[in-house]
ROVO-675952 format. One record per residue: x, y, z of N, C-alpha, C in turn. Coordinates in steps of 0.1 Angstrom, whole numbers, plus 5000, padded with zeros to 4 digits. Atoms other than C-alpha are relative to their C-alpha. Last residue first. Layout:
BEGIN
XYZXYZXYZ...
//
This chain:
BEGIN
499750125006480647025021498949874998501150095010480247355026499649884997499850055019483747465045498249925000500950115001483947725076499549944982501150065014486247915081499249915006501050114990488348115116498849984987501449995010491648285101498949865008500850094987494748445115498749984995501650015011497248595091499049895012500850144991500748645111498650094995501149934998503248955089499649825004501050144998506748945089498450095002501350004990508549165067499649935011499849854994511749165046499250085013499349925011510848805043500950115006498949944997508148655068501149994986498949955013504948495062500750105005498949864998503248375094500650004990498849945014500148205092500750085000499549904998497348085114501249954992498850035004494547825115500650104996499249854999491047775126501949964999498550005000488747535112500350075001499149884999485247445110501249985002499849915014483147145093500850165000501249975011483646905118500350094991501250034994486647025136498950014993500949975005490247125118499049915010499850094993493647255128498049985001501849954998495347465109499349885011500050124991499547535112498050035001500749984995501447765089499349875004500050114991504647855074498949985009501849974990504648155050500849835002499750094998508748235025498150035014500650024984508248535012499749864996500350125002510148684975500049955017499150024985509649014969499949824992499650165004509749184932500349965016499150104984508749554935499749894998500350174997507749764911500349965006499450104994507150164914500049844995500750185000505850454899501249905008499850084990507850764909499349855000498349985001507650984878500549865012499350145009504050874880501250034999499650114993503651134909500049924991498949995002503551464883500849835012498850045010501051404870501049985001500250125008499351354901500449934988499350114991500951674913499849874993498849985009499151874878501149915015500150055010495651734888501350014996499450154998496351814923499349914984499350034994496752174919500449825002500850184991494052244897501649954996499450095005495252614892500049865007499549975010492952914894501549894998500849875002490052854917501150034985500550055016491952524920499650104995498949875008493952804950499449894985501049855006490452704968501650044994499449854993491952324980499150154988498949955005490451994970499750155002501049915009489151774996501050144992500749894988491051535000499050104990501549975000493451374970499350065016500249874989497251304963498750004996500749875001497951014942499850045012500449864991500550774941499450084995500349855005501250444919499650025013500049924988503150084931499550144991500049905000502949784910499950125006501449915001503749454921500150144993498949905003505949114916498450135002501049915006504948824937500650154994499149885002507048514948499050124995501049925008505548274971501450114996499049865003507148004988499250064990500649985013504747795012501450094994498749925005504847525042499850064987499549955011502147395058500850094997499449944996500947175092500650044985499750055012497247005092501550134997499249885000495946895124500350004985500949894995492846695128500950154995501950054993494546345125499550134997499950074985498546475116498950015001501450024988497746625080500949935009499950124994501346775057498949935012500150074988501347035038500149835006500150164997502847175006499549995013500749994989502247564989500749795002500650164999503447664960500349955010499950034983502648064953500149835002499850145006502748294922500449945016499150094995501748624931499749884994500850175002500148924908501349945007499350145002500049234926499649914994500150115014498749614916500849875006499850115005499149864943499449874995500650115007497750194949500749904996499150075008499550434972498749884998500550125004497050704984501349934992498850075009497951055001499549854998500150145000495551295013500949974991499350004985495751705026500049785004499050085002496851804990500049915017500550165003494252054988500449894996499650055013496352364980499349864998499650134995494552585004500449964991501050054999494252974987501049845006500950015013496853204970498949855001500749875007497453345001499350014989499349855005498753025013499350115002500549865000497752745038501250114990499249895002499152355034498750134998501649924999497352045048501050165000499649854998499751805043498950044998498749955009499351405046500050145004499349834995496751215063500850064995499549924987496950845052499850184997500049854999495650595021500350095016499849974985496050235014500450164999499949824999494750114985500149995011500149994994495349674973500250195001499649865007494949524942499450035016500849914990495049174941500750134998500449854997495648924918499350045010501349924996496248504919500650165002499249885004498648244909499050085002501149954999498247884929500850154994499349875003500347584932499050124997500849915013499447284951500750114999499549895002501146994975498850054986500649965015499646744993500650114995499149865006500946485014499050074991501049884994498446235034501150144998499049994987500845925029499850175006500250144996498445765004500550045014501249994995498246124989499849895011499549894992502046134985498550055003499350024990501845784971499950115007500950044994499445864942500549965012498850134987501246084931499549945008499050065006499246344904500849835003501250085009496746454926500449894989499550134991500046594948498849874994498850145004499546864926500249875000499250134995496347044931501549944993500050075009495747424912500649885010499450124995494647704927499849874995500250135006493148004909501249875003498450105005493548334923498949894993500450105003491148694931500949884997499350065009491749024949499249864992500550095008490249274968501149934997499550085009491949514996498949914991500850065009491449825014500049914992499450055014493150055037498849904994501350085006492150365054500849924995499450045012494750595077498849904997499749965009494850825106500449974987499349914993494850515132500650144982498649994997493150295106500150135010499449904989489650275092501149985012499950064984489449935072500350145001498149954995488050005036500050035016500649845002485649715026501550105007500349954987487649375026499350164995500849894997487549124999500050065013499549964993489348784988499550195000500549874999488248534962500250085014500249894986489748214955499650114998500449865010488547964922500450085015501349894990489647634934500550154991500149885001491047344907499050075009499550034987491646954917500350155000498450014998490246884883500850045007499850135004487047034881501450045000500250055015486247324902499949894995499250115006486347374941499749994991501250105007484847714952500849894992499350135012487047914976499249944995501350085004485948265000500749864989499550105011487948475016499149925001500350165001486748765041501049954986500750035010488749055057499649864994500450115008490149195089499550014984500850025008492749445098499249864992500750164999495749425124498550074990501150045002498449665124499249904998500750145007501149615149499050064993498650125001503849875162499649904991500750194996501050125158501149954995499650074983501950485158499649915002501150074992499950585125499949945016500350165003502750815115498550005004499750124988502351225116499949874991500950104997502651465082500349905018500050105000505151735091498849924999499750144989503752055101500549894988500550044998503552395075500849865008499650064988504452715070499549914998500850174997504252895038500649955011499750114993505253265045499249904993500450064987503853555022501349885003499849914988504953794996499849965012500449865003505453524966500250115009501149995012505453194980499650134998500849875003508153195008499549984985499649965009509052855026499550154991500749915005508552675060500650044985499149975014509352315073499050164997500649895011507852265108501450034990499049845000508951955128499050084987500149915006506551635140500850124999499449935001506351305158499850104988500249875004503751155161500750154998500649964986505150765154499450124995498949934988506050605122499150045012500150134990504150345096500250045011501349995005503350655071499749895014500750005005507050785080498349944997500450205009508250925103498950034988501450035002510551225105499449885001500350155004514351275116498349995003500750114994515851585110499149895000500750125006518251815093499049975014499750015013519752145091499849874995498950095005518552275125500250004982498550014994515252465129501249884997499449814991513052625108501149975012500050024987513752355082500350135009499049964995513752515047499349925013500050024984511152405021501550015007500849854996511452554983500150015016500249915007513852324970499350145001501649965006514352054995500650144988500850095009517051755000498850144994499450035016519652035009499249864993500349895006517652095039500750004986498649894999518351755051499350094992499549925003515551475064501050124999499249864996516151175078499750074985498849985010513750875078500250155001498949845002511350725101500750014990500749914996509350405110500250184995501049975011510750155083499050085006499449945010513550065103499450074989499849894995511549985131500850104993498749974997510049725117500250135003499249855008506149765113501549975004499049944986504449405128501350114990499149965006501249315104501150075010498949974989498649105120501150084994498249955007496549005089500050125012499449914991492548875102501250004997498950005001490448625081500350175006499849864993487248565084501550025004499750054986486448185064500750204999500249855000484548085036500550015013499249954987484747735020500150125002499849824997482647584992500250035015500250014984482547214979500550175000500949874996481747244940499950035014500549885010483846964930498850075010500850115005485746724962498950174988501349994994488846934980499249944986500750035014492546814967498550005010500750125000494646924997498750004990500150105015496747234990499249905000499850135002494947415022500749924988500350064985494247755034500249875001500750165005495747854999499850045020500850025014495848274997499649875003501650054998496548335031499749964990499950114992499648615030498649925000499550135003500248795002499649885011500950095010498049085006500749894995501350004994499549225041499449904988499750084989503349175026498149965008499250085010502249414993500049845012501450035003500949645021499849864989500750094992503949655036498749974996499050154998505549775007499849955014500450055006502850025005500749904996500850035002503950165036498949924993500250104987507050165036498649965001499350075008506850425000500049835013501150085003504450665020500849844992500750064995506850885034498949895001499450024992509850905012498449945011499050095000508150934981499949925016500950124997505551204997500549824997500650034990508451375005498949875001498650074995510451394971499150005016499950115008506851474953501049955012501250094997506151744980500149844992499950074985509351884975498849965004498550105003509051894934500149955017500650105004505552084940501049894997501250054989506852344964499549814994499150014991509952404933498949935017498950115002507452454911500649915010500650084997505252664933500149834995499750034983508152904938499249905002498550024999508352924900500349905010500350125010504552994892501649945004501150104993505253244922500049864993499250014990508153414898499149905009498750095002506353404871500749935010500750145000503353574889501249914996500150084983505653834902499449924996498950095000506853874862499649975012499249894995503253964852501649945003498950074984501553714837501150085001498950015005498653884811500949975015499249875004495053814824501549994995500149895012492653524824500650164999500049844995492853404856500150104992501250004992492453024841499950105007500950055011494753064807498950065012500349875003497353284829498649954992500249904999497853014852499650114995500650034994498052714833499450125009500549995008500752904811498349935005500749825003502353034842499049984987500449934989502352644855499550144993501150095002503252464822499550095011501149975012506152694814498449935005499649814997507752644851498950014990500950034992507252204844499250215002501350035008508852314811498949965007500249925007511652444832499149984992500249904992512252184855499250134991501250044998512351934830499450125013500649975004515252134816498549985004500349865002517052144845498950024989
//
């Protein structure tokens, strides 16, 4: 209650500063109603986007080593890499209840079932009253893809001491009503360098800890008042990972067959963006949301188990990867090494 109430203060006081006149009580009242608008947008955007950037987490884990095997100093490998991502089904939708909202009312029934960011096109109208008018507005839609697939490059430079430098880049992939976007960077470290038997017998294991920071952004609300658009019609989950990852294979002639456990812990922030709405005219609307989405930060701690199979020619190689967990996701990649 209270936070509610100092959110209230912040609005009429935001309001009367940038319309420069005395706050009537209907403004109060509005500043109130937009409260309460801005609390159900938080508990939505939650809901819908939250699958999404826990798959995204699953998308940037997969691939890092393409090999533990102890490569020779400065040798350099670069290879086009492709992440297969398969949406559960459980992670398309989720129910809403009119007792989850504050301002929004379902115009029909007293619940129903939405998707979310991963979901289909399905769609219900929620409305609510802001002052003397209606707000109406749709449901965000899913992406409706069972599978996404997005490429990007990787790159490795062998060090000293049985050390690679990884690097990993994609510009932002246009999506079925959605952008995503990844960087990152690691440092892989040989083991099996160590044993001289488990090289003898074409074992190799390595361990490897590496960042990425991955945006993934969707379509969202596109709300109409009186007191102007509210320019809220984008949603962005930013995540922060660092993973830890130890990897082992095993060569057969040409082939080379690997097993990995990785654990990675991440961070999760939300912003709202688009183009921003005509009610900033008198209250920058998604500067006081965005404050108000850290309330919802996130971490997440997975732990994915990858199993994968390469299979090499002269200086190219193609080779595939399934990491599975809560997730599965298959990483498909066609390199070529320097050497």
């Amino acid at each position: 209650m209270r936070k509610r109430f100092k959110i209230k203060q912040l609005l009429v006081c935001i309001f009367a500063l940038t319309a420069g006149k005395t706050v009537a009580q209907s403004d109060i009242e509005v500043m109130e109603q937009m409260g309460h608008l801005i609390n159900d947008a938080l508990f939505f955007s939650d809901q819908y986007i939250t699958p999404a950037t826990d798959a995204a987490v699953y998308q940037a884990a997969s691939g890092w080593i393409a090999s533990p095997k102890k490569r020779e100093l400065w040798d350099v490998s670069i290879s086009l890499r492709t992440n297969v991502f398969f949406t559960p089904q459980s992670d398309r939708e989720f129910t809403i209840n009119n007792s989850d909202f504050t301002f929004f009312q379902l115009e029909e029934g007293e619940s129903a079932t939405v998707p979310t960011a991963l979901g289909n096109k399905h769609q219900v109208y929620l409305s609510g009253q802001l002052g003397d008018s209606e707000v109406r507005l749709e449901t965000p839609q899913g992406i409706n893809m069972q599978t996404v697939a997005y490429p990007y490059l990787q790159g490795a430079i062998a060090l000293w001491g049985g050390t690679e430098l990884i690097a990993k880049y994609s510009t932002k992939v246009k999506l079925k009503k959605s952008n995503y976007q990844v960087y990152g960077f690691g440092l892989q470290h040989n083991i099996s360098q160590y044993f001289k038997k488990l090289e003898a017998k074409k074992l190799h294991l390595a361990a490897m800890v590496g960042y990425s920071n991955e945006e993934v952004s969707f379509n969202f609300l596109d709300i109409q008042t009186d007191y102007g658009t509210l320019g809220i019609s984008e949603i962005t989950g930013l995540v922060d990972t660092w993973q830890f990852q130890l990897s082992g294979s095993k060569e057969f002639g040409s082939f080379e067959v690997m097993g990995s456990f990785i654990v990675n812990t991440s961070g999760v922030e939300y912003e709202v963006g688009g183009e921003k709405g005509s009610i900033e005219e008198i209250l920058p609307l998604q500067q006081v949301i965005n404050t108000r989405l850290k309330e919802i930060y996130k971490t997440r701690v997975n732990y994915i188990g990858e199993a994968g199979i390469s299979y090499k020619f002269n200086n190219f190689s193609i080779q595939s990867i399934l990491a599975f967990g809560k997730f599965v996701n298959t990483n498909i990649a066609f390199g070529y090494s320097f050497q």
